[in-house]
N, C-alpha and C positions, 0 to 999 in steps of 0.2 A: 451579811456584811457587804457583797457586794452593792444590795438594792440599796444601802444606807449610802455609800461611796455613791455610787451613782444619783444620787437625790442631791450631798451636798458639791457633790464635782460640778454638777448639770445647776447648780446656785448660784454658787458663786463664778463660775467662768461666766456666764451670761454677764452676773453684776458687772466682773472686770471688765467686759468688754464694752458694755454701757457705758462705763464713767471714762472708761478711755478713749472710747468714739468722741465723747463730751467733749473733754477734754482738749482733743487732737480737733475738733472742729471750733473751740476757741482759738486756739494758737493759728490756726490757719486764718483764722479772721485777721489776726493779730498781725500775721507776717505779710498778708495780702494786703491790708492797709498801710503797714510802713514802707512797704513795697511804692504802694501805688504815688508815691512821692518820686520814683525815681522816673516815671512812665516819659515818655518825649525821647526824641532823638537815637528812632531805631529800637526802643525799648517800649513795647504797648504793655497795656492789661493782663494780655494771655500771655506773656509770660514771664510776667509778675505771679498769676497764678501759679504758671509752673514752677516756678522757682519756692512759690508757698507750698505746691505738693511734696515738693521732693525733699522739703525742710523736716515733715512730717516724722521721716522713723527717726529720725535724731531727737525730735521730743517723744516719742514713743518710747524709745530707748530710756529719757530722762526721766519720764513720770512712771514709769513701768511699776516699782515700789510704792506710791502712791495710791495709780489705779489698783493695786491688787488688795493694800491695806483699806482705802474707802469701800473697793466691791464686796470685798469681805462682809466689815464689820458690816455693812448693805443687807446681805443675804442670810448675814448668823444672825442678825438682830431682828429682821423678820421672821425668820424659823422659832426664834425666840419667842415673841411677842405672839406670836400664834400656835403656840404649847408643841410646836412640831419639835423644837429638841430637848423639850424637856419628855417628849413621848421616846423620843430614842434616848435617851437617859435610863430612862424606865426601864428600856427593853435591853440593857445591859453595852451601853456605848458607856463605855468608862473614861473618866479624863486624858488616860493614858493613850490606852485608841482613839479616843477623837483627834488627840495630840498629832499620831503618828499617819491618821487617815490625811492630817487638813497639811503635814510634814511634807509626802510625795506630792501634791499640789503644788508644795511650794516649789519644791524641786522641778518641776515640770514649768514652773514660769519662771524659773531662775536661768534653766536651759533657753525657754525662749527668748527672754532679754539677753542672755549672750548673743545669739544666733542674731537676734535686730543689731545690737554695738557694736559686734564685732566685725559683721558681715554686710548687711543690709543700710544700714546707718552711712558705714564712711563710704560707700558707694554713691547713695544718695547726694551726701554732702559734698562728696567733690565733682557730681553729676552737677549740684546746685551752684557751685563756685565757677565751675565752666560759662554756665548757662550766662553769668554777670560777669565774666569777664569778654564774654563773646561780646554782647551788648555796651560794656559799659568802659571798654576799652581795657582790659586788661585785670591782674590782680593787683590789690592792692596791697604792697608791701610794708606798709607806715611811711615815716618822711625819709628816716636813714634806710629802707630796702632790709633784705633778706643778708645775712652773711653768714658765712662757711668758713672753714678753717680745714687745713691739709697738709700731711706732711709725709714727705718720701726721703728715701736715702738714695744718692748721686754718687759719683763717682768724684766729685768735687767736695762732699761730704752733706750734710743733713740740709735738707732744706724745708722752710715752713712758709707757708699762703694761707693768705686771708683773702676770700671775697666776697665779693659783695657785687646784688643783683638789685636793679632798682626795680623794675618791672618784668610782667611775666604774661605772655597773650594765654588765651584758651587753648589753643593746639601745642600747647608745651614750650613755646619758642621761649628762651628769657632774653630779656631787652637791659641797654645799658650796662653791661659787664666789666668791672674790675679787678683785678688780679695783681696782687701784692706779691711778692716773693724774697724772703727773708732766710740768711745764710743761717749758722749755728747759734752766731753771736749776735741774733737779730738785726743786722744792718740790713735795709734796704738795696738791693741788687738789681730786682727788675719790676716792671710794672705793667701787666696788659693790658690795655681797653680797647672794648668789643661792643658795637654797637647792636650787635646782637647773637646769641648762639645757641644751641642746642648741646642735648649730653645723650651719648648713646651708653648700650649695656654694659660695655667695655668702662665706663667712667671718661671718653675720649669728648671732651670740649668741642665740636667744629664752630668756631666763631669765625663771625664776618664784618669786614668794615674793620678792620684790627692796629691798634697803635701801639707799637713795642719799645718800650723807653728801659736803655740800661744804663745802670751806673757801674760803672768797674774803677779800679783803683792800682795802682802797683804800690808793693809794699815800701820798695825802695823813699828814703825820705826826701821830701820834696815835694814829687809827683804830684801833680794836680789829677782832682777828679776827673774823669772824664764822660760825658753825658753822650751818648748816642738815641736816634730817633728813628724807626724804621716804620711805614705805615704796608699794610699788603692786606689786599683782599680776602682772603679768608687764611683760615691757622686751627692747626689741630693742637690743643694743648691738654698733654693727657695728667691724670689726676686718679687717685684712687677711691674720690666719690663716687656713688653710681646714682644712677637713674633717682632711684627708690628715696637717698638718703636727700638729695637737691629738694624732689619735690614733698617732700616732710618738710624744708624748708619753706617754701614756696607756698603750699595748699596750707588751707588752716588744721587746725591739732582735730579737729572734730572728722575729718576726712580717713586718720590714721588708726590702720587694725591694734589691736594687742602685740602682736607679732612686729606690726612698723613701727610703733613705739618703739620695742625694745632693742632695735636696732637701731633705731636713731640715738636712743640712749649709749646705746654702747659708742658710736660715732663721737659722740660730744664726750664722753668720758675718753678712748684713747684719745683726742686733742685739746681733751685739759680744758676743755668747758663746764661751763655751770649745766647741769640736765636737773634741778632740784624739779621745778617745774613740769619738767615732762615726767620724772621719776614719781610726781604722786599721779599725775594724769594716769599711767599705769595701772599704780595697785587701783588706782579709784575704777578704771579700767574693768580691770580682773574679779575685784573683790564686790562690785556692785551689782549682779546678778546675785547675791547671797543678801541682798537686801529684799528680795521678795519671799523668800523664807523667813526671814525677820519677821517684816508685814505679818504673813498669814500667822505666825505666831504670838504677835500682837492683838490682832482681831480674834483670834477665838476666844480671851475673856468675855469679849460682848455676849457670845452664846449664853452665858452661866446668870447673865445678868437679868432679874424680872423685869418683864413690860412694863411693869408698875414704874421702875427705874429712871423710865423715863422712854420718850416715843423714838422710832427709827429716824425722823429726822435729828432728833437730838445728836445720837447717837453718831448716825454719819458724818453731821458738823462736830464732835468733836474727833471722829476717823480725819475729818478735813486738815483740823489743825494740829494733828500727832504727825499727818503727811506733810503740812509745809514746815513745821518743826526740824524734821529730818531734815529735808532739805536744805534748811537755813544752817541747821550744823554741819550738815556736809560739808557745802561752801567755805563759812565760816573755818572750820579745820584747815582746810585747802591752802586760804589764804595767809591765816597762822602757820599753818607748818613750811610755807613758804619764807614767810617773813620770818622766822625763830628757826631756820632752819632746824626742823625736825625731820623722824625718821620717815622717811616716805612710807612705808607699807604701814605703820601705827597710825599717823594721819588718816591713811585712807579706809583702813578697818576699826579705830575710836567711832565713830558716829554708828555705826551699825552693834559692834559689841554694845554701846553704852541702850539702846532701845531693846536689842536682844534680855539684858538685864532686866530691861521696866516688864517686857513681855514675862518672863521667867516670873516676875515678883506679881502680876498683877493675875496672871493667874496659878499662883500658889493661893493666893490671899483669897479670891474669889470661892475657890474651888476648894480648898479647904477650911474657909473658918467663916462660910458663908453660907 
């Protein structure tokens, strides 16, 4: 058994690593090229490249299911075609065990695409967001910027903030700052802006350039508003955002672990935000390393199939399009369970149960009544 494991381990990893080298040296063409549009003004070629390397485990990460189900069908269909496993067929490799040999395979690149998403990926990604905003003046927030929401209890009673960040350098600093501050009964009380400031681990604001507008009122009837304006140099305004939760704001969602997710999650849930969106990014998260056990249980029908059946490139163009298939339902679910708001974790485990089934069904049918 071992020599058998060893023959199809030493197969199909080769294959996987083929089609994903492939793979990952398209996409790098791809990103190098749209890259190369931004080249001028402090921003060259070389690191337009880097920025295309470092894009690299975040599609590695994305096709990881893909490369395993084309390497596969790759390698079982050549084995095939060249009576190799119909020779270990012979020699007593039962459906079962082959099942359970090509099973721990899957598991072993289920582990490694976590290790690329979870770890290696949002590294890269926000290694590559630095790298353009270094050059490129900054992040870009959209036209309305980043906004946060916070709320503390005072000794005046409950208070809530909304801010909002237009801009954000490379070294962390975030530029243009807003700061709303809202009593129980939502009235507008005070207003910060900060031409620029940083957030330490404490959650403590230090902004600089600062303009402090309050509105106070006495209850007594009559009484006019009264508006004061105070401007000063810098201001520590503390908050119970931290570091970690600002820049999930800030960096794009591809930069954020499983773990930062679910803490940003939780942030936008105690203050009464929508997280539908990040809540599937999550399970899709979590639940997407179990898509390369899928794969490999997809492709081992091909084994069972005669050469006659038809030739290996057949076979891998249609491994090609059972891969972008997935894909397109993956998304597709994504964007629906967004919009119909559905269950986050259904959403993001539907596309993989619904292949899981085809695999299940296609080799029952193969393997028993063929």
């Amino acid at each position: 058994m071992k020599t058998v494991r060893r023959l199809l381990y030493a197969d199909i990893v080769s294959s996987v690593l083929f089609v994903a080298l492939a793979f990952l040296s398209l996409f790098f063409f791809i990103d190098f090229v749209d890259e190369l549009a931004d080249v001028g003004k402090g921003y060259t070629a070389l690191h337009a490249a880097l920025h295309s390397v470092l894009k690299l485990p975040g599609h590695l990460y994305e096709l990881s299911p893909i490369a395993v189900l084309i390497g596969s069908i790759y390698a079982l269909s050549r084995l095939a075609q060249s009576s190799e496993f119909t020779i270990l067929r012979t020699g007593g490799l039962a459906p079962g065990r082959a099942l359970a040999l090509l099973a721990g395979l899957g598991v072993a690149f289920g582990v490694a695409t976590f290790i690329v998403g979870d770890y290696l990926a949002p590294l890269s990604e926000r290694a590559a967001a630095q790298l353009q905003a270094r050059f490129k003046g900054g992040f870009s927030l959209g036209d309305s910027g980043a906004w946060l929401k916070d709320r503390t209890i005072t000794p005046q009673g409950e208070r809530s903030y909304s801010i909002n960040v237009e801009r954000a350098n490379a070294d962390g600093e975030l530029l243009n700052i807003r700061v709303f501050e809202f009593d129980g009964s939502s009235r507008l009380l005070r207003r910060i802006g900060a031409a620029s400031g940083r957030v330490d681990g404490s959650g403590v604001w230090a902004l600089s350039n600062v303009t402090l507008t309050d509105w106070s009122a006495s209850d007594a009837p009559g009484n006019r508003l009264n508006v004061s304006e105070e401007k000063r140099a810098s201001y520590n305004w503390p908050s119970t955002l931290s570091a970690g939760v600002v820049a999930a704001a800030v960096l794009p969602e591809s930069s954020m672990s499983t773990v930062e997710l679910f803490r940003y999650i939780s942030h936008l849930a105690d203050n009464e935000q929508a997280a539908q969106r990040y809540e599937i990014k999550f399970w899709k998260r979590a639940l997407y390393p179990l898509a390369c056990l899928v794969m490999i249980g997809l492709a081992l029908p091909f084994a069972y199939m005669h050469g006659r059946a038809g030739g290996v490139s057949l076979k891998v163009f249609g491994g090609i399009m059972l891969g972008i298939s997935f894909v397109l339902l993956n998304n597709v679910a994504a964007h629906l369970g967004l919009l119909r708001d559905w269950t986050p974790w259904m959403v993001s485990a539907t596309p993989s149960l619904i292949y899981l089934l085809l695999s299940f069904a296609a080799f029952s049918w193969l393997v028993r009544y063929r």
